[in-house]
Structure formats: structure tokens, C-alpha cells
C-alpha positions in Angstrom: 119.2 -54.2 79.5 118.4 -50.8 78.5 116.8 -48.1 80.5 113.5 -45.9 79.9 114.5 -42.6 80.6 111.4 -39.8 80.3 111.4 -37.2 78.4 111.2 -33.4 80.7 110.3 -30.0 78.6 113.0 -27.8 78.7 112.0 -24.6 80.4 110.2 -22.6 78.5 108.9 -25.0 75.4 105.7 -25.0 77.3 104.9 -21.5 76.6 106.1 -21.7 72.9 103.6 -24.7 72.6 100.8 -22.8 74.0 101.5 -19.2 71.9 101.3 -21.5 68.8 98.0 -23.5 69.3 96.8 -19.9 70.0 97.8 -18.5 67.1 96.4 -21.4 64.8 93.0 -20.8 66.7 92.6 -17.1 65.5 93.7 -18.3 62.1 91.1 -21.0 61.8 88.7 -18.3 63.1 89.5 -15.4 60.7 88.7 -18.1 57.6 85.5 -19.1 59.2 84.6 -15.5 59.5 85.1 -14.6 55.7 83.8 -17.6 54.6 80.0 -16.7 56.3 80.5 -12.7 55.4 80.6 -14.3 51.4 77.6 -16.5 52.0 76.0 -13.4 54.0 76.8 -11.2 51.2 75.4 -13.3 48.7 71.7 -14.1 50.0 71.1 -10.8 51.5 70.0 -8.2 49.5 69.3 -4.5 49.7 65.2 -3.3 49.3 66.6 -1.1 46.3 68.5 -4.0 45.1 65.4 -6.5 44.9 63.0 -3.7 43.7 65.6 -3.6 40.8 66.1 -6.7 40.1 62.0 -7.7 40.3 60.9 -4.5 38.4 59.6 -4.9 34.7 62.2 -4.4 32.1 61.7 -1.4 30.4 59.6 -0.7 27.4 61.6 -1.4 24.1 60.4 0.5 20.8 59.6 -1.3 18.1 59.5 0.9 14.9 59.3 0.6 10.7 60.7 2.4 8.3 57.9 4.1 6.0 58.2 2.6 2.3 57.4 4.0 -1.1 55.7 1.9 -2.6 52.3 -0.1 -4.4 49.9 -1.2 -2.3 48.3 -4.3 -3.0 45.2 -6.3 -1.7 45.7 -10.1 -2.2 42.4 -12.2 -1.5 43.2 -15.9 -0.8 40.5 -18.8 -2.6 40.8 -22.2 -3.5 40.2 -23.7 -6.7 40.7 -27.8 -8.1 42.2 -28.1 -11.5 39.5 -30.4 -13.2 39.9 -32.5 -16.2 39.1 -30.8 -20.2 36.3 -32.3 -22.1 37.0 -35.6 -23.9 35.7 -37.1 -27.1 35.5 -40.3 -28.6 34.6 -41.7 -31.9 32.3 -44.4 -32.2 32.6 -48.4 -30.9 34.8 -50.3 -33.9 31.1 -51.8 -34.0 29.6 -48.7 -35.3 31.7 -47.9 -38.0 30.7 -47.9 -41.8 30.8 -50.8 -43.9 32.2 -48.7 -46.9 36.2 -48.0 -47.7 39.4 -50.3 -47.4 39.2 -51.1 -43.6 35.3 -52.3 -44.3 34.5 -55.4 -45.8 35.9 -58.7 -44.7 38.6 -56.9 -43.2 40.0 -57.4 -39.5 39.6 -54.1 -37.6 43.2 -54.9 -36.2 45.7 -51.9 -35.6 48.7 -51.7 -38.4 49.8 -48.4 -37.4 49.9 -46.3 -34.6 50.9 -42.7 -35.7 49.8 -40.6 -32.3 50.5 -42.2 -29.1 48.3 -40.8 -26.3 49.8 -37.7 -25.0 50.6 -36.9 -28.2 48.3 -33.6 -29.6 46.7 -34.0 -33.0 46.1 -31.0 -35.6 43.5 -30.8 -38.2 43.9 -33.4 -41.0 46.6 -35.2 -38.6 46.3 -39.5 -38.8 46.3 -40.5 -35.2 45.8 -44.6 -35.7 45.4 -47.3 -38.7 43.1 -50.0 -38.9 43.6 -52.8 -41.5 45.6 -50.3 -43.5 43.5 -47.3 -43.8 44.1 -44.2 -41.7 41.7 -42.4 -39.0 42.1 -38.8 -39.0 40.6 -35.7 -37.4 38.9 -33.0 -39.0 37.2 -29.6 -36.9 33.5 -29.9 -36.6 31.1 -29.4 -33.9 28.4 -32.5 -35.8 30.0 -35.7 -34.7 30.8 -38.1 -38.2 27.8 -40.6 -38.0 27.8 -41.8 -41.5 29.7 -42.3 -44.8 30.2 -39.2 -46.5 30.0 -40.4 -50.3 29.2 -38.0 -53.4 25.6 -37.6 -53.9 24.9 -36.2 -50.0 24.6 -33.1 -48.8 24.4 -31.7 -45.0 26.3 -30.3 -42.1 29.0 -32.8 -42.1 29.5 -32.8 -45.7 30.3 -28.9 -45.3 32.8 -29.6 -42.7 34.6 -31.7 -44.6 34.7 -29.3 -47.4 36.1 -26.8 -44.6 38.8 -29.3 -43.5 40.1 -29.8 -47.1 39.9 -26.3 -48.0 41.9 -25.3 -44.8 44.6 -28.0 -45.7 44.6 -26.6 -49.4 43.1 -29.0 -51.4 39.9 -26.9 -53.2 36.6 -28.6 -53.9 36.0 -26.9 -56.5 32.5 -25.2 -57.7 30.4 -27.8 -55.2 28.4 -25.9 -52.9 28.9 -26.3 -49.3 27.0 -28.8 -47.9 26.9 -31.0 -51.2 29.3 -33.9 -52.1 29.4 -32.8 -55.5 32.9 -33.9 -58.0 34.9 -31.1 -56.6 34.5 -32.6 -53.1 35.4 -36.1 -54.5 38.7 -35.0 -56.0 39.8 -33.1 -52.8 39.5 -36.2 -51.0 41.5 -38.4 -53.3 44.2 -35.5 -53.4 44.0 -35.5 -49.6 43.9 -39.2 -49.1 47.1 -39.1 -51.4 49.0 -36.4 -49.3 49.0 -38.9 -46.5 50.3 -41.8 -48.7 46.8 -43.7 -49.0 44.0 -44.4 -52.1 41.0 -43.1 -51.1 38.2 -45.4 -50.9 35.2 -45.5 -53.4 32.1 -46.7 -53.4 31.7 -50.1 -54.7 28.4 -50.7 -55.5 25.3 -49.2 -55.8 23.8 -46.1 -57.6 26.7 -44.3 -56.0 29.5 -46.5 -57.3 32.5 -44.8 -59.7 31.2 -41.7 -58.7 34.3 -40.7 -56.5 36.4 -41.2 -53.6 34.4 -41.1 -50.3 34.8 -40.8 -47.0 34.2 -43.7 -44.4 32.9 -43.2 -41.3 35.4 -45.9 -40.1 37.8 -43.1 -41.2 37.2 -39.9 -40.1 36.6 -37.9 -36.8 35.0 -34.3 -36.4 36.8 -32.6 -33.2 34.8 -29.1 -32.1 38.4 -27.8 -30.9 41.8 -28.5 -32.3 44.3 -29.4 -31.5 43.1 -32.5 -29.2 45.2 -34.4 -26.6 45.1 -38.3 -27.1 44.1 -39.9 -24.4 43.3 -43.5 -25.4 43.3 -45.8 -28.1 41.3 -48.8 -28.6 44.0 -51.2 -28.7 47.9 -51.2 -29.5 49.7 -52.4 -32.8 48.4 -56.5 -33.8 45.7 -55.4 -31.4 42.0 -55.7 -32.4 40.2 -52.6 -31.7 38.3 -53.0 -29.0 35.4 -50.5 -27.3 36.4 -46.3 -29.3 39.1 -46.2 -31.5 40.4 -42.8 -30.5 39.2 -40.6 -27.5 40.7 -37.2 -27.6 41.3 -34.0 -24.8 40.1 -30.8 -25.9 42.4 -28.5 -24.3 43.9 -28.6 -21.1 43.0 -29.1 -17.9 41.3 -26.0 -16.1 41.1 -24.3 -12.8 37.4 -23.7 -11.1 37.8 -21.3 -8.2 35.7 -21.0 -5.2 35.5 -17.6 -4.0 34.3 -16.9 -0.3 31.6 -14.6 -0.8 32.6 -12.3 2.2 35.5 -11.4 -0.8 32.8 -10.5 -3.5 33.1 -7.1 -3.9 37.1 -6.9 -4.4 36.9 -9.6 -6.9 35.9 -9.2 -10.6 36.9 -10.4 -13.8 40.2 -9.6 -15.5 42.1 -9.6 -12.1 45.4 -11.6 -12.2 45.4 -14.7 -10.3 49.0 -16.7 -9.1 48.5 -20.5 -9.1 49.9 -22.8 -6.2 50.0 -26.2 -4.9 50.8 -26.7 -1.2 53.9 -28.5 -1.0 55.3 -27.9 -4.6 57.6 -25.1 -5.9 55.7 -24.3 -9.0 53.8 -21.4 -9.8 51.0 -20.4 -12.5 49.7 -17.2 -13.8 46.7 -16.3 -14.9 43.4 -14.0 -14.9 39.7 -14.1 -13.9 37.5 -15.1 -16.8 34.2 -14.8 -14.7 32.8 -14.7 -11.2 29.3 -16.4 -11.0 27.6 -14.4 -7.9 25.4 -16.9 -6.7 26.6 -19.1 -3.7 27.0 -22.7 -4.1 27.9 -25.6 -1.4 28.5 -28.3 -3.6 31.6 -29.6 -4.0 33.1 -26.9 -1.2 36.7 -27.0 -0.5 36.4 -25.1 2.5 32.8 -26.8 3.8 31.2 -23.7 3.3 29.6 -21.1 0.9 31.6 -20.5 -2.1 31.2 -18.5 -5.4 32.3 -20.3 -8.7 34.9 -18.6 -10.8 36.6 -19.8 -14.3 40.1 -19.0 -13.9 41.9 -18.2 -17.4 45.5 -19.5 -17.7 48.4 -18.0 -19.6 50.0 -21.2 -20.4 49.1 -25.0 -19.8 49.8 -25.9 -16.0 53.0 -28.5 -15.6 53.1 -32.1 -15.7 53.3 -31.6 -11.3 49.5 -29.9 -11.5 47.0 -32.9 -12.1 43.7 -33.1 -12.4 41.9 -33.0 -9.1 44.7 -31.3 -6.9 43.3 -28.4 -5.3 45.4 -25.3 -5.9 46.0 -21.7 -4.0 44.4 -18.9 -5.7 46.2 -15.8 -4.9 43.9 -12.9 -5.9 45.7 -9.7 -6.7 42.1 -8.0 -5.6 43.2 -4.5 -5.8 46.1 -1.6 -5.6 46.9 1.9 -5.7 47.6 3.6 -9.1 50.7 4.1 -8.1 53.6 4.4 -5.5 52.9 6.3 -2.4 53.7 6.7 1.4 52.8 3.5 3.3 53.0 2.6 6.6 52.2 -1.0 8.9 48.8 -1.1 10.1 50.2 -1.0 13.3 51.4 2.0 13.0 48.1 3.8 12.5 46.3 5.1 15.7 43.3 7.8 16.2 43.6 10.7 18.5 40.8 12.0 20.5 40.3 14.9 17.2 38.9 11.8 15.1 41.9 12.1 13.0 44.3 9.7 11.8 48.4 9.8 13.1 51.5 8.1 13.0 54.2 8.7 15.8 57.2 9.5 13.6 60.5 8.9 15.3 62.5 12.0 16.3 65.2 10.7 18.5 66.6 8.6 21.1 63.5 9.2 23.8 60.7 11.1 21.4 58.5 11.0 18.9 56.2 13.2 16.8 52.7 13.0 16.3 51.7 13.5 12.5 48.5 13.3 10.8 47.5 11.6 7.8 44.9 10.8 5.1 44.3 7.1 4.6 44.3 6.2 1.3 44.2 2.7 1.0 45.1 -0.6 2.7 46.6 -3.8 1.3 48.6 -7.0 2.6 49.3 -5.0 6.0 49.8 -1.6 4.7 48.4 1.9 4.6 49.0 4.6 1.9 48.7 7.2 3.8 48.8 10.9 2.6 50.2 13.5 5.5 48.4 16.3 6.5 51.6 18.6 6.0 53.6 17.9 2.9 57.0 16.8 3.8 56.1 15.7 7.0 56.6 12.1 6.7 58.9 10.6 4.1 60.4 7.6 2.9 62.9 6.1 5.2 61.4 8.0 8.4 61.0 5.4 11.4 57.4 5.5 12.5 56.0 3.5 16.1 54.7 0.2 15.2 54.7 -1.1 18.7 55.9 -1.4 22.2 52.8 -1.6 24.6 50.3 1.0 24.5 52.2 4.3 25.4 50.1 6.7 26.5 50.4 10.6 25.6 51.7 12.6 28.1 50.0 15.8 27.0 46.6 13.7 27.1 46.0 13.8 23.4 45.8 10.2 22.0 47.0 6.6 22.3 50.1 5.6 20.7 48.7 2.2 18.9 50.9 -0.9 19.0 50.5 -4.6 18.4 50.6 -5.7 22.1 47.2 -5.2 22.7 47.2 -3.4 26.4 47.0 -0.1 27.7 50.0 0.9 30.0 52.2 4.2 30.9 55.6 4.9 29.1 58.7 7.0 29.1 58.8 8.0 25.4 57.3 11.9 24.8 54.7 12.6 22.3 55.4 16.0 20.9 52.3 17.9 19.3 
């Protein structure tokens, strides 16, 4: 059976034992050491290091470069595109018992020549009823009756106009009479569109001449006319007016805040916007009514009408009742001059006006000027020593108040406060 036989250091492996476990002691305290100088050295900080890092930052300049150029005043108003005066001609009830489409006749659409949407010119056949055509003529009377050889009045003379304008003469009748001459227009016109002219039938009046029903015709103050109904499509009976017609297209009415009064005044150009849509619209003020209104207000509050003239007739994306932008080119300078922001602008303790003109890294220079005018931000100024300020200078448009050193103005910038800065004013 085996023996145990214990294990005796040699001399000397004792101390070897002990020189290493002190060793591994200072070791383990040298890392400890560094590792709480790093955490020291990183949450303790010097007075002059936290005054640094806590200060303010410093004051950065914020400057513009003075333009040559127009200034313009743009005053903002609303407007709402509203709808062009419409006629109609009378109920299918109401037309004349004379011509063609009279009679025993259905009044039942054969022919549909003008769709709405379509514009009409003078003599132009928009519609036909139980074969005949209805046509447009200029005239501020309305047609109200047949217009047969024998009468004589305002209509009668507009129809001579019309015919005359179209080429076909009426000959030595007097205007305002249905004499021969006015009969054989007719029939020549009636002909130019591919029809027989009616005549009267019956009567004292009868084989006297074509006529003119009043199932027939329609007198329109302003051509050319937008349709913009008909009384009933092709194998349709008409039903309610045959024809109702636009006169023009739609318009702008602008309400003008009367706080803007005196900068606005007829002949000024006007751009045309819709919030939301790309397209634009030019055009000019046609009048300014200077008496304050409430109906109807876009805003809610006082307004003065204006009648907005447009160069050309607004796009299918402007619609009747939209309200629109009115962008008011108000006023401008008669030419190009020095401007400068606003904010650029400031008043010394003289009562004059200065800018702080740039001059390097740390200074600027104090130079007077004449204010012109102001417009959409800028002033044309004029300075009080020519060549003093030119295009492409940088002038101060803000960075805090700075105040002048020498004690001889404010520097004015957009922040609105009053504090001490680095930057020298030079006189």
C-alpha cells in the first residue's frame, strides 16, 4: 500500500513566493491609481475652464450685400372670380306663331350646331328646332316679336345692323323700317345658312317678304357669347329657354383693405393666384370704389370693391367662386438705385439715417443716407457722400444690438435687444 509522503519547501521558495505576491500588489495598485486620476481628470474642472465653457458664444455678424436695383411695393387683397352675365331667350312657349318651326309643328331639336361651351359670333346658328335655325344677332332690345315687313322700331334697326355687318345690304329702307330691302337681306341671309326664309302666310302682310320669327332669332348686347345651356338635346322637345348664352368671361371682384387705399389706384398691374394651384394671371386695376363695404367680406372685415381687368380669359383651373390672391404691384422707383434690407437701416443720435458698411474682419463704417423709398423689405437709399456705398458692399443687417463704442448710435439689427459688442464703429 502506498505511502503519503508531504511535500517540504525547499529553502528559499518561501521568500520567492512572498517577493511575487508583493510585486502583483503594487501592480494591482498602480492600475487602480490611473484609473481614478482619469475619472478625477474628467469631472473636475478648472474656474477658467467652466467660465469658458458656460460663457455666451460670441456675437456672429449677419450682413447683405447692397443691390442695384427697382424697388417695388406689393399690397396683398383678395378677390372671387364671379360668374359673366347670362342671357336667355324666351320659354319655347313664348315664341311666335309665324315661320317653318310655327304651326303644327313639334318644337323638337333636329340640329344641334353649338354645344355649350362652344362661343357663338354674330349671325352664328347655335340650335334647330323642327328644321329651322335659331341664330344670334348684337342688340341690346331683347327679340319679343316677329319681325315681318311693314314694322318699324328698335329691333327692326338691329336686324338691319346684323345683316349689314354680315354683307347682305338692305337696300334704300330706312333704319328702323322693314321695308323690301330688309326682306331681301333676309332671304339672302336665310340662304347663306342653307334655309328658306319664312314668309308670312296670311294676312295684310302675306307675299310681302321673308320675315323673321321670333322663334328664330336672338339679340345678344355682347358678342361673342358662351353657351351655356340648351333646352333639350337632339329628338328632344325643347323644354323651359331654348338657348342661354355667357357674355364674356368670368371676372375677378377685389376687396381692398382700406388701410391700403392710398397706394392703390387704377391702372396698377395686378398678378392673379389660387392657393394651392401653379397657375398665374395678369392683369390691371379697372377701378377702386372708395367706399367700404362688409358684405360678402373675404377677410370678415372692411373691404373696398375693385373691378380687376384681365389680359386674357383665366384657365379652365380658375372657376367661378374660387377666391384668388391679388398681388398689387402698388408702387416703385423710376428706376434702379442703391437698396438696402430694412434691417439694415438705423438712426444715430444726429436724426440722420446710416448703414454700418462692412470694412473688415472686426469693423465697420458708419455711412449716412437719404431714404428714398421702401418696398417688399427694401430701402433705396441715396448716400450722403457719393461713392460711399456701392453695389456689392456688405452692410450690418443683424447680430444683436451692438452698441457704438464712440457713443454715437445703435447699430440696428433684427434681434430685437440691446446688448455690448466687439465689432468697432468707425466715424
Amino acid at each position: 500500500m502506498g505511502v503519503d509522503v508531504p511535500v517540504v519547501d525547499k529553502p528559499g521558495h518561501g521568500r520567492l513566493r512572498r517577493r511575487r505576491n508583493i510585486l502583483l500588489a503594487i501592480a494591482a495598485l498602480a492600475v487602480i491609481a490611473a484609473v481614478g486620476g482619469l475619472l478625477v481628470s474628467t469631472t473636475i474642472k478648472s474656474p477658467a475652464q467652466q467660465a469658458a465653457e458656460t460663457s455666451a458664444p460670441g456675437l456672429t455678424r449677419l450682413a447683405a450685400p447692397v443691390q442695384y436695383t427697382v424697388i417695388r411695393n406689393t399690397v396683398q387683397a383678395n378677390g372671387v372670380i364671379t360668374k359673366p352675365p347670362q342671357i336667355s331667350s324666351l320659354s319655347s312657349s313664348g315664341a311666335g306663331a309665324g315661320g317653318a318651326g310655327g304651326g303644327n309643328a313639334q318644337q323638337v331639336v333636329t340640329k344641334i350646331f353649338k354645344a355649350p361651351g362652344r362661343f357663338v359670333a354674330p349671325g352664328n346658328v347655335i340650335i334647330e328646332v323642327a328644321g329651322q335655325p335659331f341664330f344670334v344677332f348684337r342688340g341690346k332690345v331683347p327679340a319679343y316679336r316677329d319681325m315681318v315687313p311693314g314694322e318699324s322700331g328698335t329691333d327692326i334697326a338691329q336686324l338691319q345692323a346684323g345683316l349689314g355687318g354680315l354683307g347682305f345690304s338692305v337696300g334704300a329702307d330706312t333704319s328702323g323700317v322693314y321695308g323690301r330691302g330688309t326682306a331681301t337681306a333676309v332671304a339672302a341671309f336665310y340662304q347663306s345658312l342653307g334655309y328658306k326664309a319664312p314668309t308670312v302666310q296670311g294676312g295684310p302682310k302675306a307675299d310681302r317678304g321673308a320675315e323673321v320669327p321670333l322663334s328664330e332669332i336672338m339679340f345678344v348686347p355682347r358678342l361673342p357669347a358662351q353657351v351655356v345651356k340648351l333646352g333639350g338635346g337632339v329628338g328632344k322637345i325643347v323644354s323651359g329657354s331654348l338657348v342661354t348664352l355667357s357674355m364674356g368671361s368670368p371676372a375677378i371682384k377685389g376687396q381692398l383693405n382700406p388701410a391700403y387705399a392710398s397706394l392703390v389706384r387704377p391702372g396698377m398691374h395686378v398678378t392673379i393666384t389660387v392657393q394651392g394651384s401653379p397657375a398665374v394671371v395678369h392683369g390691371t386695376i379697372q377701378s377702386v370704389t372708395k367706399k367700404a363695404q362688409t358684405s360678402h367680406s373675404i377677410s370678415g372685415g372692411l373691404y373696398y370693391p375693385m373691378r380687376i381687368k384681365l389680359r386674357k380669359a383665366l384657365p379652365r383651373s380658375m372657376s367661378p367662386g374660387q377666391n384668388v390672391i391679388l398681388s398689387i404691384q402698388a408702387a416703385q422707383s423710376n428706376g434702379p438705385m442703391l437698396a438696402v434690407p430694412e434691417a439694415a437701416l438705423f438712426s444715430g443720435q444726429d436724426g440722420r439715417d446710416y448703414v454700418s458698411k462692412v470694412t473688415g474682419p472686426n469693423s465697420v463704417t458708419r455711412v449716412p443716407v437719404t431714404v428714398v423709398t421702401t418696398g417688399d423689405g427694401l430701402v433705396g437709399v441715396r448716400p450722403g457722400q457719393p461713392g460711399a456705398l456701392k453695389q456689392g458692399d456688405q452692410v450690418v443687417t443683424g447680430e444683436n444690438y451692438l452698441t457704438n463704442p464712440l457713443g454715437r448710435g445703435t447699430v440696428r439689427t433684427g434681434s430685437g435687444q440691446s446688448g455690448s459688442g466687439s465689432i468697432q464703429v468707425v466715424p
